[in-house]
C-alpha positions as CSV (number, residue, x, y, z in Angstrom):
1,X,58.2,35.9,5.7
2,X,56.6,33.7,3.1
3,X,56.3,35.0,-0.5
4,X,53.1,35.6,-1.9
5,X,53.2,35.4,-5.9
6,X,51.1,38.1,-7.6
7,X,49.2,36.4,-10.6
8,X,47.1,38.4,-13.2
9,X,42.9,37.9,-13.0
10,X,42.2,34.6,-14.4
11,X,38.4,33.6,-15.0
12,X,36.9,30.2,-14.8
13,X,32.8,29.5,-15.2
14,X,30.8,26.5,-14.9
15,X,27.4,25.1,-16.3
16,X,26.2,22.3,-13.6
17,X,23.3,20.3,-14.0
18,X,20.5,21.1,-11.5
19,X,21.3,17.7,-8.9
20,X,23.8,17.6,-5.9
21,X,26.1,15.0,-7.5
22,X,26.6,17.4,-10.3
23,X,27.6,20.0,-7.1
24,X,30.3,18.1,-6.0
25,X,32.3,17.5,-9.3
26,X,32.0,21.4,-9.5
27,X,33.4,22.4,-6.3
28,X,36.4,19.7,-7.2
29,X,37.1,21.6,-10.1
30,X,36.7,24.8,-8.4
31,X,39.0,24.0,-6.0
32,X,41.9,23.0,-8.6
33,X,41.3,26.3,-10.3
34,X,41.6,28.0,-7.4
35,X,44.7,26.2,-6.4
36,X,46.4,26.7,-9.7
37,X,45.9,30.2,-9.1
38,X,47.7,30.0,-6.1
39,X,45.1,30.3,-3.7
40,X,46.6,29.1,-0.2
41,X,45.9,25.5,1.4
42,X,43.5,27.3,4.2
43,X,41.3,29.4,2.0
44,X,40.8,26.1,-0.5
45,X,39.2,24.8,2.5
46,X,37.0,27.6,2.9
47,X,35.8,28.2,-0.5
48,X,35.1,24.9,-0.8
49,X,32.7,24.8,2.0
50,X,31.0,27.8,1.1
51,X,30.5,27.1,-2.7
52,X,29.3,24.1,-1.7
53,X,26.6,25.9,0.4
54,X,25.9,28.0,-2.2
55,X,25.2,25.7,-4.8
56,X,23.8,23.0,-2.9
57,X,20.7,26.1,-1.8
58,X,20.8,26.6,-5.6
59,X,19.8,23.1,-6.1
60,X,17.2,22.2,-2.9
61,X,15.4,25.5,-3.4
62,X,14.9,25.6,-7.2
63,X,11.5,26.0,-8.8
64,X,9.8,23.9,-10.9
65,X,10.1,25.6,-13.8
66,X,14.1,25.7,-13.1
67,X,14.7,22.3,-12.7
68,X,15.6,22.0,-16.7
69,X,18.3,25.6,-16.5
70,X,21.7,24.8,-15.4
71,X,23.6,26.3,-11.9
72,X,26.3,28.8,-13.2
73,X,29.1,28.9,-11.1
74,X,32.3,32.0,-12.2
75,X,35.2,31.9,-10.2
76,X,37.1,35.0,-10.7
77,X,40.8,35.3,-9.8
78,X,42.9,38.8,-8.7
79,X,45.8,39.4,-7.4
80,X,44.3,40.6,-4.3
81,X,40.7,39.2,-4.1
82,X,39.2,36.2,-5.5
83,X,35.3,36.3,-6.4
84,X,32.4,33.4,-6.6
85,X,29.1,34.0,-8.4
86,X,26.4,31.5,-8.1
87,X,23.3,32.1,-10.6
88,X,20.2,30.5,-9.2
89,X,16.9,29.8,-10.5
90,X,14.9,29.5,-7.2
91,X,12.6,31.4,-5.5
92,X,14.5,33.7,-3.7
93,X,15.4,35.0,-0.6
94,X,16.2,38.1,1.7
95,X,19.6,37.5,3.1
96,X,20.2,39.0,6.1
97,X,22.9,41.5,7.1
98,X,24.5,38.7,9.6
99,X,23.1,35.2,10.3
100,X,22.7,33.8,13.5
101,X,23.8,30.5,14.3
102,X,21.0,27.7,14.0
103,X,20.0,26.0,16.9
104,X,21.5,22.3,17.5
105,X,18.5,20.8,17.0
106,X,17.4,22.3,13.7
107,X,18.9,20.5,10.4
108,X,19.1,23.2,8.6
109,X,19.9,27.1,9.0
110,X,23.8,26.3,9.2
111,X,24.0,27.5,5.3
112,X,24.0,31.6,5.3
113,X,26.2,31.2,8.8
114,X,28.7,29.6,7.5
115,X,29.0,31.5,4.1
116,X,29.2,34.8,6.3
117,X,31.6,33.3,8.2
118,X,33.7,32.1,5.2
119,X,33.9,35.2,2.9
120,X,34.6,38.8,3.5
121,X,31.6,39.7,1.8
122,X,28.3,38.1,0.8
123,X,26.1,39.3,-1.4
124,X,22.9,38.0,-2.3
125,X,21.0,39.3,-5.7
126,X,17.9,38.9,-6.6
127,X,16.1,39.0,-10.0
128,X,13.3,37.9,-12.3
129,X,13.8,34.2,-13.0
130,X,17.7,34.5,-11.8
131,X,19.1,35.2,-8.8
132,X,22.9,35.7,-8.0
133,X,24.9,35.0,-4.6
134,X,28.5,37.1,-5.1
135,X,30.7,36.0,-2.2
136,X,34.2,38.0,-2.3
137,X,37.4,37.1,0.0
138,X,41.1,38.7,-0.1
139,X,43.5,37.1,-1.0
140,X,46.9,38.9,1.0
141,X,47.5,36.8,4.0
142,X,49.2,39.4,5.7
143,X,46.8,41.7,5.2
144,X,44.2,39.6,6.8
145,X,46.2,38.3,9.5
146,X,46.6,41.9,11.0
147,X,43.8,43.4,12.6
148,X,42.9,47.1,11.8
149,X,44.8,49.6,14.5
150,X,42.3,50.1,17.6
151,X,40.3,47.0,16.8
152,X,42.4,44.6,18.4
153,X,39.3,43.8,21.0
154,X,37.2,43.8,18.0
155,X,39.3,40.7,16.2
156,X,40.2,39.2,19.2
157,X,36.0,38.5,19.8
158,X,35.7,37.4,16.2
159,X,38.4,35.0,16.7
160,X,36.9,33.8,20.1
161,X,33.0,33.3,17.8
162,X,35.3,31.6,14.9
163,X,37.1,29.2,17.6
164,X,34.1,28.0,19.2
165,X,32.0,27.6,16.0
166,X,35.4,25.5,14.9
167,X,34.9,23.7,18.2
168,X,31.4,23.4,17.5
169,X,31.7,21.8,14.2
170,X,34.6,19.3,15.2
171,X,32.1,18.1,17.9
172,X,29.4,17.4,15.2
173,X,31.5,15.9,13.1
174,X,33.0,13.4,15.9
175,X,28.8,12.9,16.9
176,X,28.6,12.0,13.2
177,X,31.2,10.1,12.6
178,X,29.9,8.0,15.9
179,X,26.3,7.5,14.3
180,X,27.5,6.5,10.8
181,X,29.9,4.1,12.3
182,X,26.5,2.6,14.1
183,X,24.5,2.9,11.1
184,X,27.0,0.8,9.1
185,X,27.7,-2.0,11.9
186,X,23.2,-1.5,11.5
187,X,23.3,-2.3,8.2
188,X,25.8,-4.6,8.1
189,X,24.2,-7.4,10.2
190,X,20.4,-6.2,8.9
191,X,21.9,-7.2,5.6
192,X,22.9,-11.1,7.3
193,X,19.7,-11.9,7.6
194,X,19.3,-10.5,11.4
195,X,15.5,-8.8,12.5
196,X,14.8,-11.1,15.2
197,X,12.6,-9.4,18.1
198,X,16.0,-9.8,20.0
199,X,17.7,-7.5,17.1
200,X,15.5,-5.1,17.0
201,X,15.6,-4.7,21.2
202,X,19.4,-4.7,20.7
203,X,19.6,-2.2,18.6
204,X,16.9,0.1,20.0
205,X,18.8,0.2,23.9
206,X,22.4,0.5,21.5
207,X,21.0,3.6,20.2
208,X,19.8,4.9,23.4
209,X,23.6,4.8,23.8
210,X,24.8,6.6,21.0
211,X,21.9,9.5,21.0
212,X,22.8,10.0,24.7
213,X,18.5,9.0,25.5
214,X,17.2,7.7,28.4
215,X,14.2,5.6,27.4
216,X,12.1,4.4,24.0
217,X,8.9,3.2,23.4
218,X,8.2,1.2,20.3
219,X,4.5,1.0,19.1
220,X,3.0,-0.9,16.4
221,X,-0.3,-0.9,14.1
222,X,-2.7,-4.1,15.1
223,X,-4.3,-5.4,12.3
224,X,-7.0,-3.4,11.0
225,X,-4.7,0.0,11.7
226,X,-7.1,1.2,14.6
227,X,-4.6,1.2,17.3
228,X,-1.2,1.1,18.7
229,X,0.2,-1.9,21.0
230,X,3.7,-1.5,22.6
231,X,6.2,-3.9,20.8
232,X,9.5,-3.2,23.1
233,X,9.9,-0.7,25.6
234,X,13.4,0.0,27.1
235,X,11.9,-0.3,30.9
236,X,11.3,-4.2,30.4
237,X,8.6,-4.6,32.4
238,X,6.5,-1.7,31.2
239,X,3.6,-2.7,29.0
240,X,1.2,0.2,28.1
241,X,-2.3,-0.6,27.3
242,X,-3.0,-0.4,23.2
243,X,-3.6,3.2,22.0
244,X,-6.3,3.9,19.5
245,X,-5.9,6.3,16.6
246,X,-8.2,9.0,17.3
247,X,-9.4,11.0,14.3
248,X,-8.1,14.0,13.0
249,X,-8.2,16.7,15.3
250,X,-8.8,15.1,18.4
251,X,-5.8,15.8,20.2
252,X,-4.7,12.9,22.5
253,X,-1.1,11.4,23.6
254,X,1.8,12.0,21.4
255,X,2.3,8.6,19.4
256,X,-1.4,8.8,18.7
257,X,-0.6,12.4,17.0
258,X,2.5,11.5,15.3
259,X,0.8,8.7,14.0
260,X,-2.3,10.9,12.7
261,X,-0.2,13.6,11.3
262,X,2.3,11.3,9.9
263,X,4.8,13.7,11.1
264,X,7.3,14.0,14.4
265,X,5.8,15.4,17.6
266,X,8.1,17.2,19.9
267,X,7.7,17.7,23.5
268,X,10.2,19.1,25.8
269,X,9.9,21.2,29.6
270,X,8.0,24.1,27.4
271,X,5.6,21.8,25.6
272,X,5.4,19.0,28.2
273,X,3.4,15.5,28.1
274,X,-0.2,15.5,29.0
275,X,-0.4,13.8,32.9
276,X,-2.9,10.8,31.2
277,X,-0.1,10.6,28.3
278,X,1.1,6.8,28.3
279,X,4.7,8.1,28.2
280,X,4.7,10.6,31.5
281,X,5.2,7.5,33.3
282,X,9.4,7.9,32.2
283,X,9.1,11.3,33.8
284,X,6.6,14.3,33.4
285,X,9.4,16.5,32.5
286,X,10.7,14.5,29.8
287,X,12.6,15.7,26.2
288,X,12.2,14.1,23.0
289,X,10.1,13.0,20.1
290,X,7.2,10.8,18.6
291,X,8.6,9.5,15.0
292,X,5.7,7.7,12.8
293,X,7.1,4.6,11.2
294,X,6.0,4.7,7.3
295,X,6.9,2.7,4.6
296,X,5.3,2.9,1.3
297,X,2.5,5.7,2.6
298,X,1.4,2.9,5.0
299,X,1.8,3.3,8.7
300,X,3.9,0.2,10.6
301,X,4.1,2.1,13.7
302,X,5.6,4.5,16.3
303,X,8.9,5.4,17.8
304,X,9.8,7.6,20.5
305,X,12.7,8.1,22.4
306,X,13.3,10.7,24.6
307,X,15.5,12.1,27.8
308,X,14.2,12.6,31.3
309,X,16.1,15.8,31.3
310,X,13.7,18.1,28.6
311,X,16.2,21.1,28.8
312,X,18.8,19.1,27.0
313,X,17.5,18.3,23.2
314,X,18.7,15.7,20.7
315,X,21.3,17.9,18.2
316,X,20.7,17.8,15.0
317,X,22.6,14.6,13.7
318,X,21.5,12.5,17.0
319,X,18.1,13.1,15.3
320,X,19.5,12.1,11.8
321,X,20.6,8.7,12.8
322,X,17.6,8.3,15.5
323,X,15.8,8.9,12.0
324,X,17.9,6.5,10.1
325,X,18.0,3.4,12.0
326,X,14.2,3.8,13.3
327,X,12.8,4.1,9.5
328,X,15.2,0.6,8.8
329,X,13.8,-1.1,11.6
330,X,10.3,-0.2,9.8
331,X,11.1,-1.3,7.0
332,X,12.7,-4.6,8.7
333,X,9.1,-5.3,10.5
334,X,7.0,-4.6,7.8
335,X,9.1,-7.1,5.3
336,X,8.5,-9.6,8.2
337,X,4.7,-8.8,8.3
338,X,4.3,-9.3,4.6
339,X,6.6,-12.7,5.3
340,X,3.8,-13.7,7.5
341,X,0.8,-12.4,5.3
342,X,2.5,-14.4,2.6
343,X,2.8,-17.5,4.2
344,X,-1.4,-17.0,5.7
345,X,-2.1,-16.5,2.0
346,X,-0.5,-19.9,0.6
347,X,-2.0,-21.5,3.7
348,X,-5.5,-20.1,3.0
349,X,-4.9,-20.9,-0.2
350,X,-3.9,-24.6,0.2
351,X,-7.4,-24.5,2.6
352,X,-9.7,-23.3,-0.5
353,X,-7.6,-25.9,-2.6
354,X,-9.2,-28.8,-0.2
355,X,-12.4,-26.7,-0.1
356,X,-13.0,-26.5,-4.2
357,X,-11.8,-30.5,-3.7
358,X,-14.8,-30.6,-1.7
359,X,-17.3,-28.4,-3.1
360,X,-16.7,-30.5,-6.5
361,X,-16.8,-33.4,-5.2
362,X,-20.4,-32.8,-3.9
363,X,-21.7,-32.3,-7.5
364,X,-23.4,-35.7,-9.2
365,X,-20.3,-37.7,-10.2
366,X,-23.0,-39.0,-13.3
367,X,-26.2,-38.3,-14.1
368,X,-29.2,-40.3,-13.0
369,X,-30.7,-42.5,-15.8
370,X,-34.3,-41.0,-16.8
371,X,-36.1,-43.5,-20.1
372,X,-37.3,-40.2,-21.7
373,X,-34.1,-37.7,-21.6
374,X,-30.2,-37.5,-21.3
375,X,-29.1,-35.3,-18.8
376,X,-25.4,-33.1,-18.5
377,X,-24.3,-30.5,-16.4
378,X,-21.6,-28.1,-15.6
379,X,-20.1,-26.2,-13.1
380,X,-17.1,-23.4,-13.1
381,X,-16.6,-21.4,-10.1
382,X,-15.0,-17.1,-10.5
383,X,-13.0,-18.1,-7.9
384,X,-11.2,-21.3,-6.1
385,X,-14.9,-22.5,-4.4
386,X,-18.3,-20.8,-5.6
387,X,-22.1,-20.3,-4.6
388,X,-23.7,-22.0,-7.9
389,X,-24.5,-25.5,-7.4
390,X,-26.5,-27.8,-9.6
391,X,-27.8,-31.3,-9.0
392,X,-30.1,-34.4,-10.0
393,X,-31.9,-36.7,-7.9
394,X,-33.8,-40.1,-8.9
395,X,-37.3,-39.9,-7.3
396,X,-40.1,-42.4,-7.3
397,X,-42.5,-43.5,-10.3
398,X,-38.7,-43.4,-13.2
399,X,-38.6,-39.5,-12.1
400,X,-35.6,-36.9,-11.5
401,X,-35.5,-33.8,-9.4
402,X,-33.2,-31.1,-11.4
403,X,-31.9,-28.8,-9.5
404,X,-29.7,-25.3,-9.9
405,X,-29.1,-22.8,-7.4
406,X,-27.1,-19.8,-7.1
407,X,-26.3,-18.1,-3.8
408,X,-26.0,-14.3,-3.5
409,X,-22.1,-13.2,-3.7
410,X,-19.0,-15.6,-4.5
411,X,-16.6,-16.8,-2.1
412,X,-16.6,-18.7,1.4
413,X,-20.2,-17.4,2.8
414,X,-21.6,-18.5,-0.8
415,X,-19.9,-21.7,-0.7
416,X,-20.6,-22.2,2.8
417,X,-24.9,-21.2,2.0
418,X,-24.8,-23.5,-1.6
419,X,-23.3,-26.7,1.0
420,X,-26.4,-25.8,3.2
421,X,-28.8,-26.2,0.5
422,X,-27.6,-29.2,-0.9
423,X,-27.6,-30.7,2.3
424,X,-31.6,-29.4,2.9
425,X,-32.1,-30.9,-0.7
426,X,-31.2,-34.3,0.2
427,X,-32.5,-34.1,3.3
428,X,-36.0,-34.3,1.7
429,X,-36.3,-36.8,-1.4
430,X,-40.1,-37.1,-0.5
431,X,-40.4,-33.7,-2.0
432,X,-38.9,-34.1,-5.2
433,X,-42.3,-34.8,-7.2
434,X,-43.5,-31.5,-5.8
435,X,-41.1,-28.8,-6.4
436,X,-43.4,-26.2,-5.5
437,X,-43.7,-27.4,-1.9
438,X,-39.8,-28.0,-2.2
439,X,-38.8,-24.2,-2.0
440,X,-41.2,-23.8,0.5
441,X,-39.8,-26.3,2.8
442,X,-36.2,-24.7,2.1
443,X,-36.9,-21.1,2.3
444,X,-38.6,-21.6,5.8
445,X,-35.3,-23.6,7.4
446,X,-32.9,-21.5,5.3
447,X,-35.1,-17.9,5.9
448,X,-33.5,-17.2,9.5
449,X,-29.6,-17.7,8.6
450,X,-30.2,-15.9,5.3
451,X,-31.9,-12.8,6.6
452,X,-29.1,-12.6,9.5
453,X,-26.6,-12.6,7.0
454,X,-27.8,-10.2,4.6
455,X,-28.1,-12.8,1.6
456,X,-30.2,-15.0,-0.4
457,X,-30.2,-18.0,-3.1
458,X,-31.8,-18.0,-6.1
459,X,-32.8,-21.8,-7.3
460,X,-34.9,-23.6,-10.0
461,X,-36.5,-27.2,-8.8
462,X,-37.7,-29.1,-12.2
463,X,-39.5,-32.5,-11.8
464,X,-39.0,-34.6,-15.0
465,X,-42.2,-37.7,-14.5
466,X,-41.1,-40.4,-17.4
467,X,-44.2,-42.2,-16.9
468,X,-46.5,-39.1,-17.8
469,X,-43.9,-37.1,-19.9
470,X,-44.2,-33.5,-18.3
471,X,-42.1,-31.2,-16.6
472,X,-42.6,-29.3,-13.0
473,X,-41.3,-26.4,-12.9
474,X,-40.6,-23.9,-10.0
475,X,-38.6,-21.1,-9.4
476,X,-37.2,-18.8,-6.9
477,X,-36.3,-15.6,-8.6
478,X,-34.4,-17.7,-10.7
479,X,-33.6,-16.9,-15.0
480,X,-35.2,-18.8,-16.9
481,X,-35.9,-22.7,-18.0
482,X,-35.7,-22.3,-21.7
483,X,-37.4,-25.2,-24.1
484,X,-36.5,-26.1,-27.5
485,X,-39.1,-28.5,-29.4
486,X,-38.0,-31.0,-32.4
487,X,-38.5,-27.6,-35.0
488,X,-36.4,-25.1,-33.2
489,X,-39.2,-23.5,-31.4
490,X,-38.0,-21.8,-27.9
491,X,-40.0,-21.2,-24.8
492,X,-39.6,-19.9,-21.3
493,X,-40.7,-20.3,-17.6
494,X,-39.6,-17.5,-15.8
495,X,-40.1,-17.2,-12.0
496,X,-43.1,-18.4,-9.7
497,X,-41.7,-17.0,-6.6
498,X,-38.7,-14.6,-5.0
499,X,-35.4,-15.8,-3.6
500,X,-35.1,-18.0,-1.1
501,X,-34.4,-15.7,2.2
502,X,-36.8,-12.8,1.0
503,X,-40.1,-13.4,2.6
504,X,-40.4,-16.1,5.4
505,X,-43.4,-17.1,4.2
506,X,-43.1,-17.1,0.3
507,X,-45.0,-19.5,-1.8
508,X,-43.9,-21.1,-5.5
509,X,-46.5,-22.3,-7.5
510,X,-45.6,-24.7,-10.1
511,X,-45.7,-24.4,-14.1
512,X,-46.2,-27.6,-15.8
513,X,-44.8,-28.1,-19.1
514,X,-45.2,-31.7,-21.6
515,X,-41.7,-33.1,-22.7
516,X,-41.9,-34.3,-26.3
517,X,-38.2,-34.1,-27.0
518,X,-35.6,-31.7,-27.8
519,X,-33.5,-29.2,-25.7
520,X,-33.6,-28.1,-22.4
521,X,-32.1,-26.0,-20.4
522,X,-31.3,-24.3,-16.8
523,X,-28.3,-22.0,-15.9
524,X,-27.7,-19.7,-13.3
525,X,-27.0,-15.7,-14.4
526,X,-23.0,-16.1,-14.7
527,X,-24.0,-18.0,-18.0
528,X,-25.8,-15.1,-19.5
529,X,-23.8,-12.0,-17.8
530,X,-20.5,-13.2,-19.5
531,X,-18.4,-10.7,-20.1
532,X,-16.5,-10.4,-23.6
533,X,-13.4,-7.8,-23.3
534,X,-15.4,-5.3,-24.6
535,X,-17.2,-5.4,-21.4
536,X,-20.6,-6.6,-23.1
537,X,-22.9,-9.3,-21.8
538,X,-23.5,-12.6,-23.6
539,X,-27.7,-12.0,-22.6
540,X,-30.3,-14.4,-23.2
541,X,-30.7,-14.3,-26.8
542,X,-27.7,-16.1,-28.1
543,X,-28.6,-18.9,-25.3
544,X,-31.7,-19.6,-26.5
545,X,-30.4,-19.7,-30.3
546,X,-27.8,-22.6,-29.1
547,X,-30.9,-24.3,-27.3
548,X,-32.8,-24.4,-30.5
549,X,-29.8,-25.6,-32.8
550,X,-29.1,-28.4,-30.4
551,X,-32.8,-29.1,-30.7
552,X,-32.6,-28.9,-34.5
553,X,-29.2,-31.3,-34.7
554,X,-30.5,-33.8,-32.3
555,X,-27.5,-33.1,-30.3
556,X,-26.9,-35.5,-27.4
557,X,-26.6,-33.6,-23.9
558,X,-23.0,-34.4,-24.1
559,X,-22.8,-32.7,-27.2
560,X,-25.3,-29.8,-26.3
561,X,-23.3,-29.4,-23.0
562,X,-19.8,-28.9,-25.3
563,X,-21.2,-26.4,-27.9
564,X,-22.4,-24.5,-24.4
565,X,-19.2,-24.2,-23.0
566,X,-17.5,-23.5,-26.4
567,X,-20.1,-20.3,-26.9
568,X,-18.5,-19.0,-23.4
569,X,-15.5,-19.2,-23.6
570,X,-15.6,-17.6,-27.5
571,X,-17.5,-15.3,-26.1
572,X,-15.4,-14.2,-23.1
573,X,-12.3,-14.3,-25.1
574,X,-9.9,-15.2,-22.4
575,X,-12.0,-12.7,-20.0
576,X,-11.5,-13.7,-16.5
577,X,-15.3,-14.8,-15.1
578,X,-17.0,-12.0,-13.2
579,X,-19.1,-14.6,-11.3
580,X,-19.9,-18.1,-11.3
581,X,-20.9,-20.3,-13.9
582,X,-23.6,-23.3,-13.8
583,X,-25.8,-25.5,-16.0
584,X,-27.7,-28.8,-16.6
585,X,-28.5,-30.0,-20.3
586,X,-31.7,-31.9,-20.8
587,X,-32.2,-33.9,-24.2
588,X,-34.4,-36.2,-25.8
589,X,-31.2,-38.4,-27.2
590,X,-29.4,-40.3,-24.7
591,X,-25.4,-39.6,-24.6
């Protein structure tokens, strides 16, 4: 008969911070005290488990406002009964007299069992703020060995329960010692550099494997998020038809829900498939689950796996690593989706590269040479190609056509509208002496493609006649031409007409003005809605007041163009444009 040595009460307590990492180092320490004491190999084991319960509920269940209090933990030693206290600051619970065993498929319940099952008392406090959980065992081994006279059914039943929850819990830990072996070897070769389509199917039929499953269907999001196509499906040639997302509360198949709810969708023999449900074709009586893929909030797709016997569910850690390795294949497939939208962008990019090659390339290279004026322009697009566009045309009789335009929006379709007009604009030098006549012409062959498209272009024609020295102006809901004469003195023609692609039939008369000399100039709006970081708009006014100093200098248009451009950018301050930018300088001096 071994000895048991007698020790007087020794008392050890612990402040623990309120994470699961600071848990473990506690039940370590725990344990040594306890050992010191000369608690017995066997009960180590036991006290260790069930502290660990404890403490880990005292952690996952705490309230907000316990977060920042510490987990006291007293160990308290006798000669004949050692005593844990765990002080809590969560919301409570009601503990009850004797747990029942969770079922296999739940992943968590297992806590208050095992505790029960652990200690020879339980004991579960509750207060305001605090609660405490006093678990009590004996410590006289002979004492506990021996069953109580005429009980000897009694302890043999309650060593038949604690035998098969041992057997219970070595098969668990064999199941999980299986799936983190698989989940390593996963992650192992995810890690090489595998997540070919092959990997993924690999892996998906090894895991059938290890869950014990008969079948898996793996959906993905199409583009747009709308719906569901099959990537791999364990039954080869099986190839369901895409599945659209319905909208919340509309019921449907299973992925479709799981995807909606962002949350697993269980069916089994008592909640069974619907008979138009995609996945009844693996059998009607089918077990399993629906398991959205997320990563980052956003949905990549759906995985379900499930057995064609729905009595028998997945335990509890089948579903843990069914979990684990579905949710890394998500995040595989959506790093190779954004691999993919990263090389479209640089490709797109490369293409709007080539199309602002383009797009500049159409604007006059130089100025046409007029006897009375010097001409300048310039062009800066919000993005890589634009919808502003500005040009000048030599007409008959020592004449130019100046012309600015800007179409509605930014981007391709404006780009794509201001390479239209351009074309329509040299399509027709006849016109040039008569802008008026000019938008007509346009509006009528641009009207039909503008109105189908929902947008317009707004565009000033001015006619400069060196033989008679005058101006003809007209405009299609277009800012305005300003003037400056030799003394400073600024004027405006505003409007005739609306935008291009407004009314099929619109007419623009013209305004004639005389050119003596000085400053000129036409700009679309991103020159006066520039944006200073403040959020303020450069306006009109501080245009027309460069107009009318250029006027006053007698700057040439290379000059005036310069002093423009440097106004901007002071202005915007390193502001990235809001929208595009163009101009054309007229002055009396020659560059």
């Amino acid at each position: 008969m071994s000895a048991v040595r007698l020790v007087p009460a020794r008392f050890l307590a612990l402040e623990l911070a309120c994470d699961l990492a600071a848990v473990r180092d506690a039940c370590r320490q725990a344990r040594q005290f306890l050992a010191d004491q000369g608690v017995g190999a066997a009960d180590l084991d036991g006290w260790e488990l069930a502290l660990a319960e404890a403490a880990n509920n005292a952690v996952k269940y705490v309230t907000e406002a316990g977060r920042a209090l510490p987990v006291r933990v007293e160990l308290d030693v006798r000669t004949h009964q050692a005593e844990v206290r765990v002080t809590d600051h969560t919301a409570g619970f009601d503990m009850p007299a004797r747990a029942e065993l969770a079922e296999l498929t739940d992943e968590s319940g297992r806590g208050i069992f095992l505790i029960q099952q652990l200690t020879d008392e339980a004991v579960y406090l509750r207060g305001a703020g605090e609660n405490c959980m006093v678990l009590r065992r004996g410590r006289d081994p002979a004492a506990a060995a021996l069953p109580i006279a005429g009980d000897a059914a009694g302890a043999a039943r309650e060593l038949a329960e604690a035998s098969a929850t041992l057997d219970l819990m070595t098969e668990e830990l064999s199941s999980a010692y299986e799936s983190l072996s698989a989940i390593f070897r996963f992650s192992t070769e995810l890690q090489t550099g595998a997540g070919s389509d092959d990997f993924i199917r690999r892996w998906l039929n090894h895991l059938l494997t290890i869950t014990e499953a008969d079948w898996f269907v793996l959906r993905l999001v199409e583009q747009g998020g709308q719906s569901l196509r099959v990537e791999a499906a364990s039954a080869a040639t099986w190839a369901g038809a895409p599945l659209r997302v319905p909208a919340p509360g509309a019921g449907g198949p299973a992925e479709t829900r799981a995807a909606l709810d962002r949350a697993d969708l269980w069916f089994d023999a008592k909640s069974p498939l619907g008979a138009d449900d995609p996945l009844s074709v693996f059998g009607a009586g089918s077990g399993g689950f629906s398991h959205p893929l997320v990563v980052s909030e956003q949905l990549v797709g759906v995985f379900t796996i499930g057995r064609q016997d729905g009595g028998r569910p997945f335990r509890a850690g089948q579903v843990s690593v069914i979990h684990t390795i579905a949710d890394f294949l998500a995040l595989q497939i959506r790093s190779r989706q954004i691999h993919a939208e990263q090389v479209r962008a640089k490709l797109d990019l490369r293409d709007l590269e080539i199309a602002a090659g383009i797009q500049q390339g159409l604007l006059p290279v130089r100025m046409p040479v007029v006897p009375c004026a010097g001409l300048a322009g310039f062009y800066r697009s919000a993005r890589e190609i634009g919808g502003d566009y500005y040009d000048a045309l030599g007409a008959e009789g020592e004449s130019v056509l100046l012309v600015i335009a800007d179409v509605m929006g930014k981007g391709i379709s404006a780009a794509l509208f201001a390479l239209m007009f351009r074309s329509l604009v040299h399509a027709r030098p006849d016109l040039a002496s008569r802008p008026g006549e000019f938008l007509e012409w346009l509006n009528r062959n641009l009207y039909e493609d503008l109105d189908r498209a929902g947008m317009f272009i707004t565009a000033q024609l001015a006619c400069l006649n060196s033989r008679t020295g005058q101006f003809q102006v007209a405009s299609a809901g277009h800012p305005p031409m300003l003037f400056a004469n030799l003394r400073g003195e600024v004027a405006e023609i505003g409007a005739s007409g609306p935008p291009i692609g407004i009314v099929a039939d619109a007419s623009f008369p013209e305004d004639r003005r005389p050119w003596r000399g000085g400053q000129a100039l036409m700009f679309t709006d991103g020159l006066m809605d520039a944006r200073n970081p403040a959020g303020s708009l450069l306006g009109l006014d501080p245009l027309k007041a460069a107009v009318a100093a250029s006027a006053l200098r007698g700057d040439s248009p290379t000059d005036a163009r310069e002093r423009m451009v440097r106004l901007l950018h002071d202005f915007e301050a390193g502001t990235q444009p809001a929208d595009d930018t163009a101009f054309i300088v007229i002055s009396s001096r020659k560059p």
